[in-house]
C-alpha positions as CSV (number, residue, x, y, z in Angstrom):
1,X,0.0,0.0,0.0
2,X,1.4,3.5,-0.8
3,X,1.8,6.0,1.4
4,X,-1.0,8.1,-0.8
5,X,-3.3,5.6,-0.3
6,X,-2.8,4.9,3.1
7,X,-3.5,8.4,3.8
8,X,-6.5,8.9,1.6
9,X,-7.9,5.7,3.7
10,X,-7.5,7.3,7.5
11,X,-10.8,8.1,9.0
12,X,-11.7,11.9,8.6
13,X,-13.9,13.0,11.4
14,X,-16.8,14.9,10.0
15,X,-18.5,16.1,11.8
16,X,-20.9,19.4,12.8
17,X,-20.1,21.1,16.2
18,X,-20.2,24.4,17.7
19,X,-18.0,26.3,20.6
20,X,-20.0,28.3,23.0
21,X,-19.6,31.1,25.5
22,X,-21.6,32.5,28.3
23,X,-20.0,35.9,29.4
24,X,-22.8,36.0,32.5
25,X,-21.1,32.4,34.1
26,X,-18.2,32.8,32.8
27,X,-18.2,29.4,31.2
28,X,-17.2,27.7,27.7
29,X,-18.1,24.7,25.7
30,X,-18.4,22.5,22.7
31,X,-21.0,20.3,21.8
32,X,-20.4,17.6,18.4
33,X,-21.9,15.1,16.8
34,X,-20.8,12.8,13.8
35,X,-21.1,10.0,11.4
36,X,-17.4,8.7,13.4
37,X,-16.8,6.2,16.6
38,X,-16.5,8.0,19.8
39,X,-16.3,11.6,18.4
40,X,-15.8,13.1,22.1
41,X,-12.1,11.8,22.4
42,X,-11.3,13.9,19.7
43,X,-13.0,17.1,19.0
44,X,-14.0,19.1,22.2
45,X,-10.8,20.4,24.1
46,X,-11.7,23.4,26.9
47,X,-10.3,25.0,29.6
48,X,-11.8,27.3,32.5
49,X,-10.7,30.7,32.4
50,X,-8.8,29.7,28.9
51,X,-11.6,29.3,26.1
52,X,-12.6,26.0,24.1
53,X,-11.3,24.6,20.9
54,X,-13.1,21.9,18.4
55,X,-10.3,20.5,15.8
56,X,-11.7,18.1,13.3
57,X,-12.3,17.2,9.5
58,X,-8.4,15.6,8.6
59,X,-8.0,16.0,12.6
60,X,-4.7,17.2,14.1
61,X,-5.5,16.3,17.3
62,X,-2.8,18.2,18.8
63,X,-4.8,21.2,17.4
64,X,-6.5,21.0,21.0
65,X,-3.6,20.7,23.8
66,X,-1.8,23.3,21.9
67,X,-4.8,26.0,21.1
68,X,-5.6,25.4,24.7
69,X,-1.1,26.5,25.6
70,X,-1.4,29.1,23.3
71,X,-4.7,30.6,24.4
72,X,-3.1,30.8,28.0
73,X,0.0,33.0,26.7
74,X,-2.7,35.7,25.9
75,X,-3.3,34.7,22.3
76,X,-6.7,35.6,20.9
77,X,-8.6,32.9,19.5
78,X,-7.8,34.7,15.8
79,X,-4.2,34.7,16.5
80,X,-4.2,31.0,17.5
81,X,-6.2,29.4,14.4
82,X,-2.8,31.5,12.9
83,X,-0.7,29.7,14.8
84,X,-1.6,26.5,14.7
85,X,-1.7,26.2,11.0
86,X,2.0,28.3,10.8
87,X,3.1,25.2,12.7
88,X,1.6,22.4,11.2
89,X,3.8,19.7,9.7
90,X,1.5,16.7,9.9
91,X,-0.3,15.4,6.4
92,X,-3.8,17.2,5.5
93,X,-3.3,20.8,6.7
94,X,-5.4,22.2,3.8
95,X,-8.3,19.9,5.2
96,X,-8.7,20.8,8.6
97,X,-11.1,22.8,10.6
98,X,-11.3,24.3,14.0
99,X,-13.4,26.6,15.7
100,X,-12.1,28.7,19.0
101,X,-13.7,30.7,21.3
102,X,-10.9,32.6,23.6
103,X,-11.2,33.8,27.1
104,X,-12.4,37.2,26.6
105,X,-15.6,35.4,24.2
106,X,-13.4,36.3,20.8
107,X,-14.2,33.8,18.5
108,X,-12.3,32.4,15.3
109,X,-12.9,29.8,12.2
110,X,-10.9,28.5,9.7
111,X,-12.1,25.7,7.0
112,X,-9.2,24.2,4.8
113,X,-9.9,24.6,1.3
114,X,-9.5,21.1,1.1
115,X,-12.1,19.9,3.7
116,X,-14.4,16.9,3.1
117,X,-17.3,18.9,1.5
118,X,-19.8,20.5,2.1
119,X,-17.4,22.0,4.7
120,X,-17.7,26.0,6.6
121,X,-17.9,27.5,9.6
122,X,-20.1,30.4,10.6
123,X,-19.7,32.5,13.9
124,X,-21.5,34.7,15.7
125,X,-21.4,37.3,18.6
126,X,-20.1,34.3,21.4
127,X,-20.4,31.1,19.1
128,X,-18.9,29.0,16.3
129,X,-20.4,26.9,14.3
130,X,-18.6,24.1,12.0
131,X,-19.0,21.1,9.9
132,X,-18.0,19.0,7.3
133,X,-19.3,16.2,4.9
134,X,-22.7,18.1,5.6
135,X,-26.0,18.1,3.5
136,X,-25.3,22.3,3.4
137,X,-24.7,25.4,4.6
138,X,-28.2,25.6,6.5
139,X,-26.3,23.4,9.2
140,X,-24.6,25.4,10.8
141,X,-26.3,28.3,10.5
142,X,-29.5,26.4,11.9
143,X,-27.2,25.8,14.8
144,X,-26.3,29.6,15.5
145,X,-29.6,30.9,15.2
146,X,-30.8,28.2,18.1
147,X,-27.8,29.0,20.3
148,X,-29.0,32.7,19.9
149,X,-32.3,31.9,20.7
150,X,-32.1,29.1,23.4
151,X,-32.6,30.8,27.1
152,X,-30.5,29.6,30.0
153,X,-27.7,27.4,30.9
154,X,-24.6,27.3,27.8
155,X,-25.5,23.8,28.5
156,X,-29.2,23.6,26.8
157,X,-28.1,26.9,24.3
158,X,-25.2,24.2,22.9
159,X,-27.6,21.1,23.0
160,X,-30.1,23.8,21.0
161,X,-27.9,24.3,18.5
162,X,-26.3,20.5,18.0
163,X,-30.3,19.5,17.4
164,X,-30.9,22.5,15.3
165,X,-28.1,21.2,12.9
166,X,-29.1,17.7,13.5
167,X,-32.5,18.6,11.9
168,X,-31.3,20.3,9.2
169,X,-29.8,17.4,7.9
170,X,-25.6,17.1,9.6
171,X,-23.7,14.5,8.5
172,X,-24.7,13.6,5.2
173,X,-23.2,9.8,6.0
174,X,-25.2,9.3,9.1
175,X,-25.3,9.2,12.8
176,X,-23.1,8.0,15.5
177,X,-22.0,9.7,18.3
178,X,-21.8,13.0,20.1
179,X,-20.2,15.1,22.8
180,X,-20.5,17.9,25.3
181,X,-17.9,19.7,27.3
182,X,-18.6,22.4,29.5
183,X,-16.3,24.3,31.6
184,X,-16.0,26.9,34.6
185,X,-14.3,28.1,37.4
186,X,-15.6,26.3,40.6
187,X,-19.0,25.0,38.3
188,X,-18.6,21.6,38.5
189,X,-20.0,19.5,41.1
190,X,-18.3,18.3,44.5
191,X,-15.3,20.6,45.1
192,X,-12.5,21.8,42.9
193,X,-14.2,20.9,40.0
194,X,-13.9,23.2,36.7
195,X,-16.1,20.7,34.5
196,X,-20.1,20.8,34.8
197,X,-20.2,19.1,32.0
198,X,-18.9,16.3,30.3
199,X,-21.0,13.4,28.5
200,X,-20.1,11.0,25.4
201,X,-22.0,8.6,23.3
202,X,-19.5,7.0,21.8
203,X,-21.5,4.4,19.8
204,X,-25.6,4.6,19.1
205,X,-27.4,5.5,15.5
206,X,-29.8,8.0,17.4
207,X,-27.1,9.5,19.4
208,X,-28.8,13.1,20.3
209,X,-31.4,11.2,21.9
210,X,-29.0,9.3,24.4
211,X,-26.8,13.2,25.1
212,X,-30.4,14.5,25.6
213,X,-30.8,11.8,28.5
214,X,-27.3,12.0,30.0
215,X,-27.6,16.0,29.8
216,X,-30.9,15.5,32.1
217,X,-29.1,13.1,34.6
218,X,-26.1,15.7,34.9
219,X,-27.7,19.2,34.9
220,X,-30.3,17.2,37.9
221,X,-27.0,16.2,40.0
222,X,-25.4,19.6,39.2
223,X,-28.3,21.3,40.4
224,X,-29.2,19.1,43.5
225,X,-25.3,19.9,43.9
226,X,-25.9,23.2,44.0
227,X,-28.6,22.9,46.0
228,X,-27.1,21.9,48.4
229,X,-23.8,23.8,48.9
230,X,-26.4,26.7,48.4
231,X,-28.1,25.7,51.4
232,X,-25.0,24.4,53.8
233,X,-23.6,28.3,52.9
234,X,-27.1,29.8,54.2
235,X,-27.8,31.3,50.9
236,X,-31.8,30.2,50.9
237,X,-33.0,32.3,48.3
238,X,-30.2,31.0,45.7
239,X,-30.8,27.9,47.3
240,X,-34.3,28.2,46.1
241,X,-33.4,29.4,42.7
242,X,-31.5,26.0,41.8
243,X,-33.8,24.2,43.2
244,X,-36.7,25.0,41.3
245,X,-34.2,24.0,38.2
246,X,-33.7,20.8,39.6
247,X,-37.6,20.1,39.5
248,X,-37.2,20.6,35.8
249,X,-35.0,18.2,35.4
250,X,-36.4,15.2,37.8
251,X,-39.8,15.6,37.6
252,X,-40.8,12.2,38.4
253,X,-38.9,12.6,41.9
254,X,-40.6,13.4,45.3
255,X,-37.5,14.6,47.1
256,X,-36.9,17.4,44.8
257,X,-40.1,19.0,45.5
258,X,-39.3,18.2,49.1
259,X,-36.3,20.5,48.7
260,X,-37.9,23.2,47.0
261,X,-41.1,23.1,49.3
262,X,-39.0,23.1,52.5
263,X,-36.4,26.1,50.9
264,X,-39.8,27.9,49.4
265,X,-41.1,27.9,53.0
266,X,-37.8,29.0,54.4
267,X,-37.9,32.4,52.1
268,X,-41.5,32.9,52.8
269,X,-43.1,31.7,50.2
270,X,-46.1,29.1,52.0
271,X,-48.0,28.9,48.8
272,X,-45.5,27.5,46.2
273,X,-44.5,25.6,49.3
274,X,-47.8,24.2,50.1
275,X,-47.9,22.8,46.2
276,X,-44.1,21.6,46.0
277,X,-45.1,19.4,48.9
278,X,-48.6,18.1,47.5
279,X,-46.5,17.5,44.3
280,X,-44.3,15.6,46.4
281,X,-47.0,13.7,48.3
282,X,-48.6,12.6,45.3
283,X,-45.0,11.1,43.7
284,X,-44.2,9.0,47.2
285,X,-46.6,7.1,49.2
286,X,-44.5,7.6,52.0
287,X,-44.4,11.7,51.6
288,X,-45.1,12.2,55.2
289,X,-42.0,10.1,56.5
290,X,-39.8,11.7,54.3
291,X,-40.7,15.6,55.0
292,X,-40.6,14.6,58.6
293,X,-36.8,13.5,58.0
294,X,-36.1,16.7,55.9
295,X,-37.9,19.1,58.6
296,X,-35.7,18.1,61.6
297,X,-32.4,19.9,59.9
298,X,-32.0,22.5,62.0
299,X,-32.4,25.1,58.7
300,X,-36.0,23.9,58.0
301,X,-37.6,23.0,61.7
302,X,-40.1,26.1,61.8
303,X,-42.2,24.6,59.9
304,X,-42.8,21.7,62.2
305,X,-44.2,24.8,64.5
306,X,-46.4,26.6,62.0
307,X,-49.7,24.0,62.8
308,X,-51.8,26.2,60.2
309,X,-49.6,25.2,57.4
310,X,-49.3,21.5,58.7
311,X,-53.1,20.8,58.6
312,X,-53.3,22.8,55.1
313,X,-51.1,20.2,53.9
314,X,-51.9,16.6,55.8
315,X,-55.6,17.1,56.0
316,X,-57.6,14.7,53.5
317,X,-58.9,17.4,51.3
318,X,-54.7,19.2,50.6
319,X,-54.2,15.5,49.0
320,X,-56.8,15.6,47.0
């Protein structure tokens, strides 16, 4: 085999993705999806404080590790997408594609003349958008226009836009996997943790589906994260905030209404407390064992005092 054709036989990963930023949470991301075995290993790269990168088409892996050095020097995301192709010696350079988003929300494109058509990038005010071997242009452009109109965490804004493109056709070969990666300073769950988010599907023909799933299971232990660090620090009325997003995310479970009834009551809000809890009771036959369990931290025992509100909620009729 020549060397020609062993190079004209290396899997290209085409894919569509797009690079996020959220100037308000200071955090960055990617999100990707392809026709191309466990997409995530290769494409997203990000960094809190630093930006986010998404190499692909004839990949140069070391696109990412190095945007992500060179975005720390000060570099703007322009000046990097410069810089990595000045150094390039590998095989392919005129096929590759990358999207950056830098840490001051600059953003920069570049699609080799040479990428696996139809190949281009299209950014806007804090995005990128990208792709290759697509049915068209409307891909990405699809994905922009739901990232601008997609309220709320750069998580759902970068799902938004990877189902946008998704539905305007992607991949013209297919499905296979997909990726999200977000990052921030302190964002992540437990402690010391930079990463809110990161989920694969490595290997499934509906694989937006599957990251629509996993997305639900992380943003609910983010959020009950949050919940309760919120809490532990005394901050009720943030507390309450992330809660009430939790409840969006799981609900089909009692014990997040629990929380937000129990932190609703706390801030002084007895009515949207008085309906968490009957949600709650109506979710888990055993509602009044678990509020009594929750009410006996030290944060929440007033209400055990307040016999008006009791009987409003454990009489017959506030089941019903």
């Amino acid at each position: 085999m020549t060397l020609l054709v062993a190079f004209l036989l290396l899997p290209t990963v085409s894919t569509f993705s797009i690079v996020g930023y959220d100037s308000k949470t200071q955090e960055w991301g990617v999100a990707v999806a392809s026709r191309y075995f466990s997409v995530g290993s290769v494409v997203p790269w990000a960094e809190a404080g630093v930006g986010a990168v998404a190499t692909q088409a004839n990949v140069n892996v070391g696109y990412g590790p190095r945007a992500i050095e060179l975005l720390k020097q000060g570099l703007t995301a322009k000046q990097v997408v410069e810089k990595l192709l000045a150094e390039d010696t590998f095989d392919g350079k005129d096929g590759r594609q990358i999207g950056i988003i830098d840490a001051k929300g600059n953003v920069a494109g570049y699609t080799g003349p040479k990428a696996p058509t139809w190949a281009g990038d299209v950014q806007g005010a804090n995005w990128t958008a990208q792709g290759n071997i697509l049915v068209g242009a409307e891909v990405p452009r699809a994905m922009g226009r739901a990232f601008d109109a997609t309220p709320g965490d750069l998580a759902e804004k970068l799902y938004a836009a990877l189902k946008a493109g998704d539905d305007a056709g992607g991949d013209s070969r297919g499905r296979q996997s997909a990726s999200m990666l977000v990052v921030g300073k302190g964002r992540g769950r437990n402690f010391n943790n930079d990463r809110p988010v990161y989920i694969n599907v490595d290997d499934n023909p509906q694989p937006l589906p599957e990251l629509r799933r996993l997305l639900d299971l992380n943003m609910a232990a983010l959020y009950q994260d949050r919940t309760f660090k919120l809490v532990t620090d005394g901050k009720l009325r943030e507390a309450r905030e992330t809660a009430a997003r939790l409840v969006t995310y799981t609900p089909a479970q009692s014990g997040a209404y629990v929380a937000l009834g129990m932190l609703s009551y706390a801030t002084g809000d007895k009515p949207a407390a008085l309906a968490a809890f009957q949600k709650a009771s109506q979710l888990n036959p055993d509602f009044r064992k678990q509020f009594d369990a929750v009410a006996r931290r030290p944060v929440y025992q007033a209400i055990l005092e307040d016999k008006e509100f009791l009987d409003k909620l454990f009489t017959p009729t506030a089941k019903q």
